[in-house]
C-alpha positions as CSV (number, residue, x, y, z in Angstrom):
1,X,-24.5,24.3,-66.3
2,X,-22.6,21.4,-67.3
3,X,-20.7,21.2,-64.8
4,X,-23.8,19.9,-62.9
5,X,-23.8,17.5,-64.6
6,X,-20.5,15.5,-63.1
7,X,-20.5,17.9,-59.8
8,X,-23.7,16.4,-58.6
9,X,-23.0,12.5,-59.1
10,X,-19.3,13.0,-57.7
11,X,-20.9,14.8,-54.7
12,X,-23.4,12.1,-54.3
13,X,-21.2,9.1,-54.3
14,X,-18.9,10.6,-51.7
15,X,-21.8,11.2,-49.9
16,X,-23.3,7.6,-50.1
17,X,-18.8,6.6,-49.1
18,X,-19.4,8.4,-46.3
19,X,-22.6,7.3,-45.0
20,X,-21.7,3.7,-45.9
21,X,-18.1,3.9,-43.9
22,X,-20.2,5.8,-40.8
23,X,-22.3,2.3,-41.2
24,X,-19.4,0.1,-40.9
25,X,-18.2,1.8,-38.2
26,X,-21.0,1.4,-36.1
27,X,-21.1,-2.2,-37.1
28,X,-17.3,-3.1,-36.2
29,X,-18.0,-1.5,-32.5
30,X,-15.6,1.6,-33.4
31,X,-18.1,3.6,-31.0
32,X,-18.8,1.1,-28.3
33,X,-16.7,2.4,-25.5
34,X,-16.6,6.1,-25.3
35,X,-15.9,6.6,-21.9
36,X,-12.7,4.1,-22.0
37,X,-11.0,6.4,-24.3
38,X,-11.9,9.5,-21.9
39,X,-10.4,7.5,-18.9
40,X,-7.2,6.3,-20.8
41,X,-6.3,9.8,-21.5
42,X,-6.2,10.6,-17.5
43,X,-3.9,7.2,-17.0
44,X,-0.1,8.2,-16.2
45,X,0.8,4.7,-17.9
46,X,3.4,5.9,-19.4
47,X,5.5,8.1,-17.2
48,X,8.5,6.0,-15.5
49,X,9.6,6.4,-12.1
């Protein structure tokens, strides 16, 4: 039972790290373009010919 006592803080805070580093994500425009990155994977860019 004391173990609660440090498991449920600990899980807490790296849930709140989480959630605030999904925030800043969003905020930064890391999810802005989701079809781009489809499309680039389709794009022979890099084969030589």
């Amino acid at each position: 039972m004391n173990v609660l006592v440090y498991m449920v803080p600990i899980a807490l805070g790296l849930g709140l790290t989480g959630l605030f580093g999904f925030l800043w994500a969003l905020r930064s425009g890391q999810y802005s373009d989701v079809d781009g990155a489809a499309l680039r994977v389709l794009s022979d860019d890099d084969i030589e010919k």
